[in-house]
mmCIF file of the C-alpha atoms, coordinates in Angstrom:
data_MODEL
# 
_entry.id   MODEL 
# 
loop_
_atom_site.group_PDB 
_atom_site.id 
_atom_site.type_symbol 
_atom_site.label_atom_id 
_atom_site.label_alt_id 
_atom_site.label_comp_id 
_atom_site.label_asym_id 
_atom_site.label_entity_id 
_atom_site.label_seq_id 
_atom_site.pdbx_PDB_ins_code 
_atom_site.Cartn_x 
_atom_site.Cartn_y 
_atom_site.Cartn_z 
_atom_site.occupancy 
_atom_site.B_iso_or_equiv 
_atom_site.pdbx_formal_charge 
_atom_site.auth_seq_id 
_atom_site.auth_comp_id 
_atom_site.auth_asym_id 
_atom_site.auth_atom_id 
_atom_site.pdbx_PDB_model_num 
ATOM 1  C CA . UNK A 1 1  ? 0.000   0.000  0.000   1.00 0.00 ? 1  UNK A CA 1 
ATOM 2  C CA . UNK A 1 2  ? 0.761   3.434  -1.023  1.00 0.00 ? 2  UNK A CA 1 
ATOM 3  C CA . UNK A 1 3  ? 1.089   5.564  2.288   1.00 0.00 ? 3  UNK A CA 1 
ATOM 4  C CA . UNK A 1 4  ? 3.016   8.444  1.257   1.00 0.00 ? 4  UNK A CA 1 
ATOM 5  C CA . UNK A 1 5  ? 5.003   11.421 3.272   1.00 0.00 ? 5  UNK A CA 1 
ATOM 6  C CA . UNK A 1 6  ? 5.937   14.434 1.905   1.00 0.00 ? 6  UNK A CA 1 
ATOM 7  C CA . UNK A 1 7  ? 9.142   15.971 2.977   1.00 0.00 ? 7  UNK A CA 1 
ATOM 8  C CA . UNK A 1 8  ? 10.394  19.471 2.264   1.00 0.00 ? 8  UNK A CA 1 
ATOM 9  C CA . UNK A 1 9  ? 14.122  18.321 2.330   1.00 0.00 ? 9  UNK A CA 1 
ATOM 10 C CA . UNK A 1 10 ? 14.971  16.282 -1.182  1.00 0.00 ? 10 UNK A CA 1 
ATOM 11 C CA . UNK A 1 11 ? 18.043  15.039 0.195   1.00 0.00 ? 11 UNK A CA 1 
ATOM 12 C CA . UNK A 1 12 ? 15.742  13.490 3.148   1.00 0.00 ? 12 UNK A CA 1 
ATOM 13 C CA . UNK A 1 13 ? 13.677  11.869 0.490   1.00 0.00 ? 13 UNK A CA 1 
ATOM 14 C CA . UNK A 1 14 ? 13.633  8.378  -1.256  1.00 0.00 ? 14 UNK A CA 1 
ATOM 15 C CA . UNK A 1 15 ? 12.028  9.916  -4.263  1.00 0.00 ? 15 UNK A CA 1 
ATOM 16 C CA . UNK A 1 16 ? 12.046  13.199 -6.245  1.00 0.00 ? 16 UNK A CA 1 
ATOM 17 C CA . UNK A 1 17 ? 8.507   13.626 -7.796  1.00 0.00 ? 17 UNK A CA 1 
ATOM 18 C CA . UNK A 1 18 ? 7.658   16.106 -10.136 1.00 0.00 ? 18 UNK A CA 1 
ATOM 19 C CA . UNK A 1 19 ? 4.329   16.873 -10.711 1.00 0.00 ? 19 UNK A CA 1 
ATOM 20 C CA . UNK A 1 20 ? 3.232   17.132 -14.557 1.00 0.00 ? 20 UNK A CA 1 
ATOM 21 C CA . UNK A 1 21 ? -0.243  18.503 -15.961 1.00 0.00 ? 21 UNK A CA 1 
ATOM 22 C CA . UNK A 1 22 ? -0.004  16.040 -19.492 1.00 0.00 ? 22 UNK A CA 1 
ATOM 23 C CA . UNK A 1 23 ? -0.717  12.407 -18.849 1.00 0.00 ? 23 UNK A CA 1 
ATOM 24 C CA . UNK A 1 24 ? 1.481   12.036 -21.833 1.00 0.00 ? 24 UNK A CA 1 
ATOM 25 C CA . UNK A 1 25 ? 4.569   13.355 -20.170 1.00 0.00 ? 25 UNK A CA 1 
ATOM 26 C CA . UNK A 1 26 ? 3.941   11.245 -17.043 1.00 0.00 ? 26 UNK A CA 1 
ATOM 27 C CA . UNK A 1 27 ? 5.865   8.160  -15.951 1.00 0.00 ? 27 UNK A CA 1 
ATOM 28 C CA . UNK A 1 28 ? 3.210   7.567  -13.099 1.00 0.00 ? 28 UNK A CA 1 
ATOM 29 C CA . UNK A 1 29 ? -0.674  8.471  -12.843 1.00 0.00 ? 29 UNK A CA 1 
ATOM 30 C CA . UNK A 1 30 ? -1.469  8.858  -9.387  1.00 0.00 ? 30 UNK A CA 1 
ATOM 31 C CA . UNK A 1 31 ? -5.259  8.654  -7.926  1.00 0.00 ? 31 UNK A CA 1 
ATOM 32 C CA . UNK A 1 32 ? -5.128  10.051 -4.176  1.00 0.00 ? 32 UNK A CA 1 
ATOM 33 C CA . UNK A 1 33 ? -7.118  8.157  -1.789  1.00 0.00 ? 33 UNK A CA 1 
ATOM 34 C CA . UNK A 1 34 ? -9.005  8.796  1.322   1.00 0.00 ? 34 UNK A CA 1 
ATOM 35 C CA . UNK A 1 35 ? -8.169  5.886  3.620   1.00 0.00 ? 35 UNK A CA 1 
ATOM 36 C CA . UNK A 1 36 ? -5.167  3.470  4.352   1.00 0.00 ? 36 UNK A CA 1 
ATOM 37 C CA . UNK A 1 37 ? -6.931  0.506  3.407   1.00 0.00 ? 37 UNK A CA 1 
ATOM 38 C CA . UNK A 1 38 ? -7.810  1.823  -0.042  1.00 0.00 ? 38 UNK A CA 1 
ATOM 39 C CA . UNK A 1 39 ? -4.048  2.778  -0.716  1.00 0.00 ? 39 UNK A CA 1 
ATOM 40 C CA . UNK A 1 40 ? -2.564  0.206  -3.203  1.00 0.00 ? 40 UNK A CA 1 
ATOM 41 C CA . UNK A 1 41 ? 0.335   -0.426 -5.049  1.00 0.00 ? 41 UNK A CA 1 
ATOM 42 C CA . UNK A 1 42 ? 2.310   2.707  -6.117  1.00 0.00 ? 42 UNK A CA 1 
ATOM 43 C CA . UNK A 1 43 ? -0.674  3.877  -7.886  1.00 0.00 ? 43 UNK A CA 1 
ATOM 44 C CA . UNK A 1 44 ? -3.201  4.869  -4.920  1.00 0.00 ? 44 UNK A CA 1 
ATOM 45 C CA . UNK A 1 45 ? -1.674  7.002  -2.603  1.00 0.00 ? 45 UNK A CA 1 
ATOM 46 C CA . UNK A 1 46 ? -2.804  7.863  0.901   1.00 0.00 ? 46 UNK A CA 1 
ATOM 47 C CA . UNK A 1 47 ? -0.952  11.117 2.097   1.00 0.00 ? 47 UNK A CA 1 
ATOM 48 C CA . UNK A 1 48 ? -0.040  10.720 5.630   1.00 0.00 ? 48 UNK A CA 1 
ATOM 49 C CA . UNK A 1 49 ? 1.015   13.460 7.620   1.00 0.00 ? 49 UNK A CA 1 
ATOM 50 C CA . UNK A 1 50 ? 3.369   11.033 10.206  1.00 0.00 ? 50 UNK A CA 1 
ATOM 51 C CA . UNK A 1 51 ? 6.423   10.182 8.967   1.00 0.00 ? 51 UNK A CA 1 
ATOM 52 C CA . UNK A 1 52 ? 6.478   6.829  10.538  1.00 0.00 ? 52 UNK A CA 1 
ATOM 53 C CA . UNK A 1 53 ? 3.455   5.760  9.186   1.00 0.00 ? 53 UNK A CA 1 
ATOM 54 C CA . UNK A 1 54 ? 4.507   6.275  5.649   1.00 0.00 ? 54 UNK A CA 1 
ATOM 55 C CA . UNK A 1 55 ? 5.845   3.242  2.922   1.00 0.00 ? 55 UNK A CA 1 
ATOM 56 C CA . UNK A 1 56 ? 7.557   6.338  1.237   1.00 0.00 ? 56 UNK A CA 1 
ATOM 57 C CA . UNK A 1 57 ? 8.723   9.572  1.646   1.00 0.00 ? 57 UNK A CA 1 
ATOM 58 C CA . UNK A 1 58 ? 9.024   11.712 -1.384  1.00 0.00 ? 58 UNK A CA 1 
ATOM 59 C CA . UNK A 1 59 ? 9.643   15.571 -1.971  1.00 0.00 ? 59 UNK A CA 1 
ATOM 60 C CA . UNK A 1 60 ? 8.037   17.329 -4.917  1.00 0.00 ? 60 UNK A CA 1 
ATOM 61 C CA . UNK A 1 61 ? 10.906  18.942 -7.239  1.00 0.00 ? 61 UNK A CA 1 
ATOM 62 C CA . UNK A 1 62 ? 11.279  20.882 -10.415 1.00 0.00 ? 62 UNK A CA 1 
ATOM 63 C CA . UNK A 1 63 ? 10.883  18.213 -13.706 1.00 0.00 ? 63 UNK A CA 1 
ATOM 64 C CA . UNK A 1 64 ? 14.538  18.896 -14.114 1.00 0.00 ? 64 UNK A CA 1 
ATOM 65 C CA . UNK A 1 65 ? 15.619  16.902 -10.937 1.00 0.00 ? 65 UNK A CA 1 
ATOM 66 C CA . UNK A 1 66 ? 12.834  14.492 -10.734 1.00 0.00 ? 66 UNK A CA 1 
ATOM 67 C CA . UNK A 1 67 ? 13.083  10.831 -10.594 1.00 0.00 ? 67 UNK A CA 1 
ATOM 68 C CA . UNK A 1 68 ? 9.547   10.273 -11.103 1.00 0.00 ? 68 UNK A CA 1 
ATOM 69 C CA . UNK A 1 69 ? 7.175   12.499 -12.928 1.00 0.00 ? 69 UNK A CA 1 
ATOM 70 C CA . UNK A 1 70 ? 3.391   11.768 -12.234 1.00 0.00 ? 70 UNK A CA 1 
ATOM 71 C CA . UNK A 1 71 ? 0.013   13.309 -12.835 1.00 0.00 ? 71 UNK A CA 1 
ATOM 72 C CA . UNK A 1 72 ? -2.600  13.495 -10.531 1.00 0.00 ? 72 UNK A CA 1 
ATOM 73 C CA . UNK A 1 73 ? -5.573  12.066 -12.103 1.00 0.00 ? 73 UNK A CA 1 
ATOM 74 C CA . UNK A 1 74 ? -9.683  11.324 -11.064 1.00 0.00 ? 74 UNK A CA 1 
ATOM 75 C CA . UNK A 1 75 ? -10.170 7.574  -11.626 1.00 0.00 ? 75 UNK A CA 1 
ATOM 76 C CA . UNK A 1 76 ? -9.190  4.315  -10.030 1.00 0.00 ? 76 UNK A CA 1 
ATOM 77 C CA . UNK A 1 77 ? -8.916  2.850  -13.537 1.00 0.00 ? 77 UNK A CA 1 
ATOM 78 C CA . UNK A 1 78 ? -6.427  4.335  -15.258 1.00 0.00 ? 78 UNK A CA 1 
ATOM 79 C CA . UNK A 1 79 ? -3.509  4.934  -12.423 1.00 0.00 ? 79 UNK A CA 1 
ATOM 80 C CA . UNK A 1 80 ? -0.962  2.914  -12.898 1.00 0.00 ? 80 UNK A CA 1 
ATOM 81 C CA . UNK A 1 81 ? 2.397   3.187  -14.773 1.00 0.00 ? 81 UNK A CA 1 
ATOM 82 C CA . UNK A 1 82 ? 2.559   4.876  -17.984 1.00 0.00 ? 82 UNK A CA 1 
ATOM 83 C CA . UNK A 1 83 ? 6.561   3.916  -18.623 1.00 0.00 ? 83 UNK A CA 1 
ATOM 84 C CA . UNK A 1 84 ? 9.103   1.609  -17.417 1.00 0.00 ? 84 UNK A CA 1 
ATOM 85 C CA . UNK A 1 85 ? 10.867  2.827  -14.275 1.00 0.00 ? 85 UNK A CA 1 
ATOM 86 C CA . UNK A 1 86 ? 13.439  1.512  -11.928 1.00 0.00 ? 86 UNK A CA 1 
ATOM 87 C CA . UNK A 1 87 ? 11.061  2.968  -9.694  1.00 0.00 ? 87 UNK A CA 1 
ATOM 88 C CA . UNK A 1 88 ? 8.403   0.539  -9.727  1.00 0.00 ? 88 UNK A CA 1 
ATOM 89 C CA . UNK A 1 89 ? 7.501   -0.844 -6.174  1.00 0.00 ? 89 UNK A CA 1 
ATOM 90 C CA . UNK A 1 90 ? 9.482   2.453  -4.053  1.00 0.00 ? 90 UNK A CA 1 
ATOM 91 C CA . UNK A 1 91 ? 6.098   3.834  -3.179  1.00 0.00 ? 91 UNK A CA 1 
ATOM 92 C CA . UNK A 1 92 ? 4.061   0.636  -1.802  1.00 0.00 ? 92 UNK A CA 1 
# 
């Protein structure tokens, strides 16, 4: 599950995400999620706002120094990875 923390230090973070308005330039479509238990995979994230609670701690950066781009998006359905990444299973 997807339980994510965002830090404002990138150097404290295990991934740079950059947040991208085209689905096309995403690597990652992210649906946000209201509960824990809903939170799957690296595609539904629950924000969390303890540090300990979280699977992964990320810190949103320019698309210059991203690892990961994503897009936030509406649906269940569609989030999921868009490209290959050697980021696949960091956020769950």
């Amino acid at each position: 599950m997807a339980r994510i923390y965002q830090t404002a230090s990138s150097g404290e973070a295990q991934v740079r995400v950059a947040v991208v308005n085209s689905r096309d330039e995403a690597d990652l479509l992210v649906h946000r999620v209201s509960s824990w238990g809903v939170a799957h995979g690296d595609a539904l994230w629950y924000i969390t706002r303890n540090k300990q609670d979280a699977t992964c701690v990320i810190s949103f950066v320019s698309v210059g120094m991203a690892q990961v781009k994503i897009c936030f998006i509406d649906t269940y359905g569609e989030a999921g990875w868009q490209k290959e990444s050697r980021y696949k299973n960091r956020f769950g």
